[in-house]
Each structure stands twice: as structure tokens, then as C-alpha cells.
C-alpha positions as CSV (number, residue, x, y, z in Angstrom):
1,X,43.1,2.4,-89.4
2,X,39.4,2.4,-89.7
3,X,36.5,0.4,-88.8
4,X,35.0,-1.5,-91.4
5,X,32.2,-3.1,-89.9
6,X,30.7,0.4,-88.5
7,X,30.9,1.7,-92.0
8,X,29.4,-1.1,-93.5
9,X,26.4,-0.7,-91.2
10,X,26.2,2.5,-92.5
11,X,25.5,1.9,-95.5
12,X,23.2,-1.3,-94.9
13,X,21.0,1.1,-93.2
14,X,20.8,3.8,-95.9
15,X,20.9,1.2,-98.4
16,X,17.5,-0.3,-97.0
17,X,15.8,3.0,-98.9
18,X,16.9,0.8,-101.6
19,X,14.8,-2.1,-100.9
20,X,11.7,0.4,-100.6
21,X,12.9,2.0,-104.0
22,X,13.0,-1.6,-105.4
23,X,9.8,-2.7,-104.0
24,X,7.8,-0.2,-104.8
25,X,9.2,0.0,-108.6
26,X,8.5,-3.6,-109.0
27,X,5.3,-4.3,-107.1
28,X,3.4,-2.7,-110.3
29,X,4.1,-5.5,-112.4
30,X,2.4,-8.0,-110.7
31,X,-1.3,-5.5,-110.0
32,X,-1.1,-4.3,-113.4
33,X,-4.0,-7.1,-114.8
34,X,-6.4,-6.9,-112.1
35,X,-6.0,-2.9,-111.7
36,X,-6.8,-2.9,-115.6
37,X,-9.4,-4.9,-115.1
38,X,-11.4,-3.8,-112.1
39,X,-11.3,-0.2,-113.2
40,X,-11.9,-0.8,-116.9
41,X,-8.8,0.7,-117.9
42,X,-7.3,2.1,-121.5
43,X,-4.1,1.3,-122.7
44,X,-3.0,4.8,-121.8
45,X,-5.0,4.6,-119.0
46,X,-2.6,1.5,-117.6
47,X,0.5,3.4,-119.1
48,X,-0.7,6.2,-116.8
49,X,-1.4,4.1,-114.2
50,X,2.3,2.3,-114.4
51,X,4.1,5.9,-114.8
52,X,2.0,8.2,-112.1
53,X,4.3,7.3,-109.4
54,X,7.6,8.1,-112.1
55,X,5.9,11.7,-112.0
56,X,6.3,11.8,-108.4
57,X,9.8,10.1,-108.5
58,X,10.8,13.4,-111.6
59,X,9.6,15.9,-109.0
60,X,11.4,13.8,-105.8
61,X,14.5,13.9,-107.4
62,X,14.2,18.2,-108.9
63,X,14.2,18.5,-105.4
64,X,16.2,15.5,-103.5
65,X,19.4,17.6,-103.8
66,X,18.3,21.0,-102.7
67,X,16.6,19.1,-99.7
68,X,20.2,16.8,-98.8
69,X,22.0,19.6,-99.0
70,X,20.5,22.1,-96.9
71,X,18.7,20.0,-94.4
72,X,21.5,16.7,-94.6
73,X,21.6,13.9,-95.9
74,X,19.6,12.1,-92.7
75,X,16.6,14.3,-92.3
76,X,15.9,13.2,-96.2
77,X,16.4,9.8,-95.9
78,X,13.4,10.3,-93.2
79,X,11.1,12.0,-95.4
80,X,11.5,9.2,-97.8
81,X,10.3,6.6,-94.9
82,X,7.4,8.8,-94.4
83,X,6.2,8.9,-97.8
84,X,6.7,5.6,-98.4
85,X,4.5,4.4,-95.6
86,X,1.7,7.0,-96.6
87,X,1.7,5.6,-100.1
88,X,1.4,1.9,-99.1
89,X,-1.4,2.8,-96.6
90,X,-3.0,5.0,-98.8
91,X,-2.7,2.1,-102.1
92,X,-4.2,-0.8,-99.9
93,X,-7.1,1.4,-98.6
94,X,-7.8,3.4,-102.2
95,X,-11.7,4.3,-102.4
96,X,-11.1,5.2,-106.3
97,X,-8.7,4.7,-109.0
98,X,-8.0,8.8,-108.7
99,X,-7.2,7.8,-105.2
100,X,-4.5,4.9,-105.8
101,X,-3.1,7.0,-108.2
102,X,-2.5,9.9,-105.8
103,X,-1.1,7.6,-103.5
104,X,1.3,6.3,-105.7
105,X,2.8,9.3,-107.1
106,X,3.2,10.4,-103.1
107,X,5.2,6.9,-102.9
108,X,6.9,8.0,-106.3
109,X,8.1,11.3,-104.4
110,X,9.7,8.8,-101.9
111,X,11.3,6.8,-104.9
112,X,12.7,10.1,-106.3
113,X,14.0,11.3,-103.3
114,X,16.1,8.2,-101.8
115,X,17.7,7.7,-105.3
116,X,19.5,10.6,-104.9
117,X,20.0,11.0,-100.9
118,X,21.0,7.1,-100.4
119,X,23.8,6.8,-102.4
120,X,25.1,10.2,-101.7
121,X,25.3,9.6,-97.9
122,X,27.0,6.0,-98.8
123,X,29.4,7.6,-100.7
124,X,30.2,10.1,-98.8
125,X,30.9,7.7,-95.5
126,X,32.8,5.3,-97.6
127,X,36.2,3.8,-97.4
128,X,37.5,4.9,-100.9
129,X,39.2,1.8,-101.1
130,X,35.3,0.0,-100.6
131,X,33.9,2.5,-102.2
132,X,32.1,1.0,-104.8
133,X,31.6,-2.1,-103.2
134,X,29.2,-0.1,-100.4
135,X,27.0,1.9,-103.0
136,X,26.4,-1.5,-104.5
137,X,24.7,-2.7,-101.7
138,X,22.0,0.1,-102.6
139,X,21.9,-1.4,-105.7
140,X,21.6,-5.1,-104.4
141,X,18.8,-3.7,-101.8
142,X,17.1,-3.0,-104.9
143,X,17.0,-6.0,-106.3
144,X,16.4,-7.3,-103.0
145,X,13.2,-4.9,-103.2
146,X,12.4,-6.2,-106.6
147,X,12.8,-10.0,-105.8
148,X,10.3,-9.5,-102.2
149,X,7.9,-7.7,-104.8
150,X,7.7,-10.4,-107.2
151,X,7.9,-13.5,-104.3
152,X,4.9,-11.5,-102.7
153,X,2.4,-10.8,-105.6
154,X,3.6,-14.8,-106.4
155,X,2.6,-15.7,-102.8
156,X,-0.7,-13.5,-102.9
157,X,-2.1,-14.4,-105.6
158,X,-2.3,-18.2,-105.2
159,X,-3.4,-17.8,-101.6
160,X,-5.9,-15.5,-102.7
161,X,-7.2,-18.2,-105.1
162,X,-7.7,-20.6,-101.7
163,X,-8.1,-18.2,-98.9
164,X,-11.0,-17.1,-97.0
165,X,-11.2,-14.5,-94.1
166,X,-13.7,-13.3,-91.3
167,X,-12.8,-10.0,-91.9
168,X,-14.3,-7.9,-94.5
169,X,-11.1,-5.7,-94.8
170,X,-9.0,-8.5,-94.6
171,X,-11.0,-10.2,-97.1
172,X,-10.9,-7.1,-98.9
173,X,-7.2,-6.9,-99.2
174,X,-5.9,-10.7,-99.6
175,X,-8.4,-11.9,-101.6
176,X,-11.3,-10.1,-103.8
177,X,-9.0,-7.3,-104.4
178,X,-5.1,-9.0,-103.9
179,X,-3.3,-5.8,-105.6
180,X,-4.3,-4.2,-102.4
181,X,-2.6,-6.4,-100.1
182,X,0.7,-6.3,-102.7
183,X,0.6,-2.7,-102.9
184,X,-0.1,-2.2,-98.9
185,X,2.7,-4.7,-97.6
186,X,5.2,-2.1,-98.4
187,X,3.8,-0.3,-95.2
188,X,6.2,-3.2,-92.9
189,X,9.4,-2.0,-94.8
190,X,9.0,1.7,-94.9
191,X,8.4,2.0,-90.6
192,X,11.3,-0.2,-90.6
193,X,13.6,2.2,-92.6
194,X,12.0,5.1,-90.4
195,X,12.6,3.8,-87.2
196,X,16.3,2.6,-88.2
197,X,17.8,5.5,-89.2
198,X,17.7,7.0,-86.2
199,X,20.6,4.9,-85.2
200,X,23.0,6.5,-88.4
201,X,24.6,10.1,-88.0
202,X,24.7,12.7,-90.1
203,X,27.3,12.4,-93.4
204,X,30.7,14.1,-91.5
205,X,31.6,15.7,-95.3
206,X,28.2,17.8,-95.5
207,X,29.2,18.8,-91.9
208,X,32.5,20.0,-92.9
209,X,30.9,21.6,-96.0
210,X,28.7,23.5,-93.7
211,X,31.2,24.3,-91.6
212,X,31.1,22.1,-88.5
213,X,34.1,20.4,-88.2
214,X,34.1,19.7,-84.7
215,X,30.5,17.2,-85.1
216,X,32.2,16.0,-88.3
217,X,35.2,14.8,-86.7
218,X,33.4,13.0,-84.1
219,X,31.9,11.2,-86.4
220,X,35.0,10.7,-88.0
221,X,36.1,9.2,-84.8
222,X,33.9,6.4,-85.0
223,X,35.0,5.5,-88.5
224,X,38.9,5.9,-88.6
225,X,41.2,4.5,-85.4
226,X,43.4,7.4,-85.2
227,X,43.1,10.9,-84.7
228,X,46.1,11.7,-87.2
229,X,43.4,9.9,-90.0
230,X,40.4,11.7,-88.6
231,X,42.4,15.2,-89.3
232,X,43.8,14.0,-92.2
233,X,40.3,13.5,-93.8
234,X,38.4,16.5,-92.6
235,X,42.1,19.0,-94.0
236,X,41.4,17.3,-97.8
237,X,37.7,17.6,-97.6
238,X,37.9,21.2,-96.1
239,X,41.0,21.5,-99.1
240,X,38.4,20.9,-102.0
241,X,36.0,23.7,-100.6
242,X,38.1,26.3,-99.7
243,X,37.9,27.8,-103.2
244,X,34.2,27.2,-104.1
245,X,31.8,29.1,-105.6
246,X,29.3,29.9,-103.0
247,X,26.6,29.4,-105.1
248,X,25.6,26.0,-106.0
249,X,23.8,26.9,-109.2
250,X,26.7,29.0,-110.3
251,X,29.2,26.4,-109.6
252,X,27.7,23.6,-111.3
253,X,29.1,26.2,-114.4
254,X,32.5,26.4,-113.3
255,X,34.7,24.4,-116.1
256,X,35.1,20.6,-115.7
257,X,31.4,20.0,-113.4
258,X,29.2,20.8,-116.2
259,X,30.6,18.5,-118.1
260,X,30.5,15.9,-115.3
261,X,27.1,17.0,-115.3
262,X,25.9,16.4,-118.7
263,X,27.2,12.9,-118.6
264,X,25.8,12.5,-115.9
265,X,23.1,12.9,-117.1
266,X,23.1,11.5,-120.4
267,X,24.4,8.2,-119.1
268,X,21.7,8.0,-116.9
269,X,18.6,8.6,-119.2
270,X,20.2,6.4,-122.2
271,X,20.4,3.6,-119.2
272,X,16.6,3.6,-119.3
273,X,15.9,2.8,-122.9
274,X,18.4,-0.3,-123.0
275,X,15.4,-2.2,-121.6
276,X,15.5,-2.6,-118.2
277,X,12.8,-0.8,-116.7
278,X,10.6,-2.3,-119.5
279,X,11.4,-5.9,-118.0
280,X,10.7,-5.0,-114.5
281,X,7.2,-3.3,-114.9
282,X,6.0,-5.1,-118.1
283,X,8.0,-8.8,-117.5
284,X,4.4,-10.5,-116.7
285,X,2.9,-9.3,-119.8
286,X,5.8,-10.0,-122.0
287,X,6.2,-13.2,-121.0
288,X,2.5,-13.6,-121.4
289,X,2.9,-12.6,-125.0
290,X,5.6,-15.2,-125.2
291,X,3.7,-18.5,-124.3
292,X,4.3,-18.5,-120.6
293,X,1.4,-20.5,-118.8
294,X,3.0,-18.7,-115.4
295,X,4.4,-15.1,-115.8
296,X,4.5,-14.3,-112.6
297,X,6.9,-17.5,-111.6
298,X,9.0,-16.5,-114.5
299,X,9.1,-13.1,-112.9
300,X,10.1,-14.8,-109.7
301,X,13.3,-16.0,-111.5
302,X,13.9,-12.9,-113.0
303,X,14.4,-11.4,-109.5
304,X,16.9,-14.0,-108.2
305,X,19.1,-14.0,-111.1
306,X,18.9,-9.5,-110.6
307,X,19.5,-10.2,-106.9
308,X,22.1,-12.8,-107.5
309,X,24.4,-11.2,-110.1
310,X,24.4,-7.6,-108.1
311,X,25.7,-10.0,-104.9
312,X,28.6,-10.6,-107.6
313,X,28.8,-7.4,-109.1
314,X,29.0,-6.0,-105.9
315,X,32.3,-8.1,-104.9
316,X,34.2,-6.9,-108.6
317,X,33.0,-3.4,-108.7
318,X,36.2,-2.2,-107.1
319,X,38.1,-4.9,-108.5
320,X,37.4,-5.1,-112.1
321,X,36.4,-1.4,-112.0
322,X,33.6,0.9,-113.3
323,X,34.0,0.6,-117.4
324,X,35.1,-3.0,-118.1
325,X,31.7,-4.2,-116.6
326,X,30.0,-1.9,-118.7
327,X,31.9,-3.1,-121.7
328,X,31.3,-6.6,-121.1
329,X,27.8,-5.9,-119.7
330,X,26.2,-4.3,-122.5
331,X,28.0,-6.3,-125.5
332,X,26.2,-9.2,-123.9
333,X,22.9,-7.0,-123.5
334,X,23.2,-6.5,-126.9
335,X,23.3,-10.0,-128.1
336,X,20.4,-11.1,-125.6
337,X,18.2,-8.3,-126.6
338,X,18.7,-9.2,-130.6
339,X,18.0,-13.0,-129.8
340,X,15.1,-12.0,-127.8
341,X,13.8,-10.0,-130.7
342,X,14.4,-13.1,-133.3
343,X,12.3,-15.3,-131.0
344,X,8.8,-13.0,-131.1
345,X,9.3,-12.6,-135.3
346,X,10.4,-16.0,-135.9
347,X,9.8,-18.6,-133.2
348,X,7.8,-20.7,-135.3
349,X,9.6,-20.8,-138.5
350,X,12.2,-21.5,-136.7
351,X,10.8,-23.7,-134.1
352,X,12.1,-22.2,-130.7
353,X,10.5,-23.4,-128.0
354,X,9.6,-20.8,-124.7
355,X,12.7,-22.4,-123.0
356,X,14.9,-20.4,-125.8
357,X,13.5,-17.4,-125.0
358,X,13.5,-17.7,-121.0
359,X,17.2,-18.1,-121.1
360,X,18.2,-15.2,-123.6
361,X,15.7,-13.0,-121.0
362,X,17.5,-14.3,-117.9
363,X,21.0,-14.0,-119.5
364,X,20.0,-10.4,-120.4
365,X,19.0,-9.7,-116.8
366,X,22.6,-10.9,-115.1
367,X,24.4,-9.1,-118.0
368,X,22.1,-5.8,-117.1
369,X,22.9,-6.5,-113.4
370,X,26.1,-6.9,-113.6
371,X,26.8,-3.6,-115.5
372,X,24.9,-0.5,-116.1
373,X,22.5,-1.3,-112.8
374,X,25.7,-1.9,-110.3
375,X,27.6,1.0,-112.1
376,X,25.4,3.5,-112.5
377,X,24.4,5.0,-108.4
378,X,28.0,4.5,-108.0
379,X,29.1,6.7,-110.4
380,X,26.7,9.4,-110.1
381,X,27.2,9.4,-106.3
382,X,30.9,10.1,-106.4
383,X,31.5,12.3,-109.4
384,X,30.4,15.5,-108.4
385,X,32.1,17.9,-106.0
386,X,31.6,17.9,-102.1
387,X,29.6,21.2,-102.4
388,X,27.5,20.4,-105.3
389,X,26.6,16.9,-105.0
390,X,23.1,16.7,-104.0
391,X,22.1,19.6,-106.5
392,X,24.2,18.3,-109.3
393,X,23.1,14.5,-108.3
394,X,19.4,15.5,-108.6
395,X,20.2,16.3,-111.8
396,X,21.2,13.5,-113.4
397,X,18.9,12.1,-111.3
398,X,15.5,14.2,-113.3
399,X,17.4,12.5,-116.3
400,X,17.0,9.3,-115.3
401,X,13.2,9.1,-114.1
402,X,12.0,11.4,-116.9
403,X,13.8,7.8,-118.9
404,X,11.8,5.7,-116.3
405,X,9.2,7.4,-116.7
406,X,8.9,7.2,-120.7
407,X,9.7,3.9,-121.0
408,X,6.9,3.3,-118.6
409,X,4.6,5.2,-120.1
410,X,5.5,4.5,-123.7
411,X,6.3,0.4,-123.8
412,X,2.8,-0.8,-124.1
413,X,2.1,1.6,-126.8
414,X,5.4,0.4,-128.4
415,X,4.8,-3.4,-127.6
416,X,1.2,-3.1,-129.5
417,X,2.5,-1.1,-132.2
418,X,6.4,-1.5,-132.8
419,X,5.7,-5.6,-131.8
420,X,8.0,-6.9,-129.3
421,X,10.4,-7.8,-131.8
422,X,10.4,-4.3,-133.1
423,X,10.8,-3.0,-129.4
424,X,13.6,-5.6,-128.2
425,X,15.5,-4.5,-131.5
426,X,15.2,-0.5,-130.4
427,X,16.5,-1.5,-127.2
428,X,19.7,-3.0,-128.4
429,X,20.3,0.1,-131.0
430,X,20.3,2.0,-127.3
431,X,23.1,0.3,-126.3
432,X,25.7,1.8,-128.4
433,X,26.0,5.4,-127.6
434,X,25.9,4.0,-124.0
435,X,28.8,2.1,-124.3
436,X,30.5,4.8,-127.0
437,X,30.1,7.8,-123.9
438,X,31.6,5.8,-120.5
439,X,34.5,5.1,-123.4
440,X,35.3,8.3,-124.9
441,X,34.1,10.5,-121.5
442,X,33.8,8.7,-118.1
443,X,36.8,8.5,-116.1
444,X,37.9,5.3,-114.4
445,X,37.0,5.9,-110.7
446,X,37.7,2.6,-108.8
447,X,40.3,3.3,-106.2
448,X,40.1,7.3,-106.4
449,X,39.1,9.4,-103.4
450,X,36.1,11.4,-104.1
451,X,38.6,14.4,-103.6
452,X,40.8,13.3,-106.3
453,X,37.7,12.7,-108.7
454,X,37.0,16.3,-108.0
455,X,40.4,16.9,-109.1
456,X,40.1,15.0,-112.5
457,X,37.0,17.4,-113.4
458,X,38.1,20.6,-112.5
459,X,41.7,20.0,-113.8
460,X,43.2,20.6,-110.6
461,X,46.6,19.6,-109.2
């Protein structure tokens, strides 16, 4: 009745935004040293230096739906690739630290934007029956992202310790000044993405909801087998927008999607101090802190156990469905984040050796994985109406990076001054009203049609 492996090509393609979103996110952590260093920075100069491009990623998302919506979901995803590859090239060629920062908040704009437009147009080409399974492979592209960032700075900096070039730029870029060449190697990626989606069409629902049914359903076409299925899915799309408000502002009021909203949106800034983002920009300094003779290797693992457990978590999503991994996710982030919190207070009175602390990080990482990182694009991407979805996505979206963006700013400060202990500890309080809101207000949505979530919010028949 439909074809799979076109659909899942789909969303490969728009999922590769993911990787860039990943790699870029991640790539900090391993420049963060030697930027400090060669530009005599502050600690709130390197706080400002980690969240400049989370400024760009806030103002990418305020206006990621308003962009999707009007110009489709497509002509964003190309912006994105063309922010992204200004930002690399600009990064590896800085003349100034006012430069690289620039730079990064343009590549930060990128970030912001394909959060919202990637998992919108995989959702929205889906199979509801693989639903969740596809807007998990933006989430593994992610960790994909973060695993090439951390393998690369790893990679870099030991050849940079060896290698000699001719070239002054080259020289330049892979050895004197390595963050150069980790930040610029993002350029390879983001013409990639560019170039690629230029074989994808446009999302068929944000046709129908702009009133082209006849593009939509060839589109259609090339997903379902028969013609009875193609007009079967443009009549329930065009059934959920017949009574809209016109205006999207106005409808994100109407009774039932504000509420969706809010949730939205607290679920998706309460994600961001449970830890996560700390780990990925700060892991080589923590572990630093925690005895580590090599930070960046143990970075290295912490990407293959993140890109390992979302390749599981993307094969249960549908299966197990959205809530029980989030209940079983964050009790274990809970417990991981306490004993991480015992080892910096009391790892000498009680004799626990780096090795303790390694695996209670790890463990912490596949339960994060396997929960609020697989869940949370895949929820926010199908719980708003057809109409809305881009507006009300950006939303939730601001949410989030103004999150990312304070925990980036914000976890060195709290790192010298709550301790690590004292920061670990706060992270694990976070988890409860996380866990206490997808109980008491998030529906289940494995196995509904984005129609029928619709439905569920506005009380409809």
C-alpha cells in the first residue's frame, strides 16, 4: 500500500540536517581549551563563547516556523545548508575572536532553524505506523553529528601533535591552531546537505494546507500504491483544515493547542536542565575534573554509546511507545546523575576509582538516549495541528534553546561554584517534574495519525 523505502529516503535526507545540528553542537567541546587559551579568555568570556551560537539557534528557531510555513518546508531545509557552510568557512578562517563568534552564531541560526523544519517535514511524510521510528533517525543523525565531532577533534589533535605542512594555511588550520580545522570540517557536510535536497519534494500536507492538492497528490503517488490511498490521505488532511482559524497566531488560542503548546514547551526547556547539554559541551572538562589522563577519548565513548542506544531507541520508539521510555529513561538518569554526584564529594573517602565514575557517566548517556533525546523531536513534530505546526513547533522550539542556551552559558559558573557534585545533584532534582508532566499531560501518540492527535487536542470527534 505504500512504499517504504521511498519514504525512508525521505527522511535520511532531511535527517542529515541532523548530523550538521549534531556536529556543530558538539564540535565546541573539543576547541573549548585552546580557544580559551589563545584568546585569553574569562570564564564568562568561554561561557559566551560556548553559548553565542545558542543565541543564533533562539532567533533560528522564533523564526524556523514562520519561514516552513510560508515558504515550505524544503526551501528552509536549504537555508539551513547555507548557513551552515558559511559558519564553518567563516570559523576556520576567523581573523579575531569577534569574528569566530559571529560566525558561530550565523551557524547557530542554522542549528535553530533545522530543529524545527527537519522533524516537521519527517513527520509530515511519514507512515503513521513508522512514525516515530523515522523522526528518530534525526535524532540518531545527531548523535551521528556528535560522535564525527568528537572522533574528529580526537583525530586532530594527535595529528596535530606530529604533523607538519608546506602550506601556511594548512599549517595554520591542522596544526598551530587545530580548533580551526575542527570547526571548518563542518564545511564537507553542510554542501552535502545542500546539494541533496534537491532530490526531496516538497511536504504533500503543507501543499494541501496551502491549497494545492493536485502537486500534493503527486507526491502522494510516489509514496502510497494506490490511488484510492492517495485520496484517502489528502480528504482527512483537507478534513482537519476545513474549519481552521485562518490566522495562525489566533489559532494557536483555540482550546486544546495552547495547551499542547505550553507542554510543549515546558517539556522541552526542563529536558535541558536534566544534564544533557552540559555533558556534550563541557564532557572534556568534566572529565578533566574527574582524573581523566584523556578527556577527549572518554568523550569519544560517550558518542558511541549516544549513537548506539538512539540505533535502539529508534527500533522501540513505536513499539514500546513515547512515555514508558521516558519513565524508564529518566528513573535511571536519576540514579546515574546521584552516583555521579557521590563520586566528586566522596571519591576518596570512599575510595572509587575513575572507572566508577566512567560507567555511571556512560550509563547516564544510554539512559538519556534512549529517552528524553529519542522522544522529544518526535513528539513536538507531531503534536500540533497541520496549519499550525511550524509556528507552534518554533515555539516549543525558543523553549528549548533558550534551555540550551542557559545551561551553556551557566554550567561553568555552576561547576566552579555549586562543585560538580552540587551541579550533578540539581540535575537529578530536574528530572521529576519532567517525568511528573509526560505522566499527568502528554498523550500516548505511538500508532495515532497526526490527524487523530489533532483530534485528541481539540476534543474533536
Amino acid at each position: 500500500m505504500y512504499r517504504l523505502g521511498y519514504v525512508f529516503f525521505l527522511a535520511i535526507v532531511a535527517a542529515l540536517g541532523g548530523l550538521l545540528f549534531g556536529y556543530d553542537t558538539a564540535v565546541i567541546s573539543g576547541t573549548i581549551d585552546q580557544v580559551v587559551a589563545q584568546y585569553q579568555l574569562s570564564v564568562q568570556m568561554e561561557g559566551w563563547y560556548v553559548g553565542c551560537a545558542l543565541i543564533g539557534s533562539i532567533f533560528g528557531v522564533a523564526i524556523a516556523g514562520m519561514m516552513s510555513d510560508k515558504l515550505g518546508r524544503r526551501p528552509t531545509m536549504l537555508i539551513s545548508a547555507v548557513l551552515f557552510t558559511a559558519s564553518a568557512v567563516g570559523c576556520a578562517l576567523t581573523p579575531s575572536f569577534t569574528f569566530l563568534v559571529a560566525a558561530r552564531i550565523i551557524g547557530g541560526i542554522g542549528i535553530g532553524i533545522v530543529s524545527i523544519v527537519a522533524p516537521i517535514y519527517i513527520s509530515e511524510i511519514s507512515i503513521t505506523r513508522y512514525r516515530g521510528q523515522m523522526v528518530s533517525l534525526y535524532q540518531l543523525a545527531v548523535t551521528v553529528g556528535f560522535l564525527a565531532a568528537y572522533f574528529i577533534n580526537y583525530l586532530l589533535l594527535n595529528n596535530a601533535h606530529s604533523a607538519h605542512y608546506t602550506s601556511p594555511l594548512l599549517e595554520q588550520l591542522m596544526v598551530t591552531e587545530v580548533w580551526r580545522g575542527m570547526l571548518g570540517m563542518e564545511t564537507l557536510p553542510a554542501a552535502f546537505f545542500f546539494l541533496i535536497i534537491f532530490f526531496i519534494p516538497e511536504s504533500p500536507r503543507w501543499l494541501i494546507v496551502k491549497g494545492r492538492d493536485e502537486r500534493a497528490a503527486g507526491i502522494l503517488s510516489r509514496i502510497y500504491t494506490t490511488a484510492d490511498a492517495v485520496a484517502a490521505q489528502v480528504a482527512e488532511t483537507k478534513s482537519t483544515i476545513a474549519n481552521e482559524v485562518k490566522s495562525e497566531w489566533r489559532a494557536l488560542l483555540r482550546p486544546g493547542i495552547l495547551k499542547a503548546v505550553i507542554i510543549g514547551s515546558a517539556i522541552a526547556i526542563l529536558g535541558q536542565f536534566m544534564g544533557v547539554n552540559a555533558v556534550l559541551y563541557y564532557g572534556p572538562s568534566i572529565f578533566k575534573d574527574a582524573g581523566f589522563s584523556d578527556p577527549l577519548f572518554a568523550q569519544v565513548l560517550v558518542g558511541i554509546v549516544n549513537t548506539l542506544t538512539t540505533v535502539i531507541a529508534m527500533f522501540i520508539i513505536d513499539r514500546v511507545g513515547r512515555k514508558k521510555l521516558i519513565y524508564y529513561g529518566v528513573s535511571s538518569m536519576i540514579v546515574c546523575l546521584v552516583a555521579i554526584a557521590v563520586y566528586f564529594q566522596w571519591h576518596e573517602q570512599l575510595g572509587l576509582s575513575y572507572v566508577f565514575m566512567l560507567v555511571f557517566f556512560l550509563l547516564y548517556v544510554f539512559s538519556t538516549a534512549i529517552s528524553i533525546s529519542a522522544v522529544v523531536f518526535v513528539l513536538l513534530s507531531e503534536m500540533y495541528p497541520n496549519n499550525v505546526r511550524g509556528l507552534a513547533m518554533s515555539i516549543a522550539g525558543l523553549a528549548l534553546w533558550i534551555g540550551t542556551y542557559l545551561i551553556g552559558q551557566l554550567t561553568p559558573w555552576m561547576l566552579s561554584s555549586l562543585t560538580p557534585a552540587g551541579t550533578f545533584l540539581l540535575f537529578a532534582v530536574m528530572c521529576v517534574p519532567y517525568v511528573l508532566i509526560m505522566w499527568r499531560c502528554v498523550p500516548e501518540t505511538a500508532g495515532m495519525s497526526l490527524e487523530d492527535i489533532e483530534r485528541y487536542w481539540t476534543k474533536k470527534k
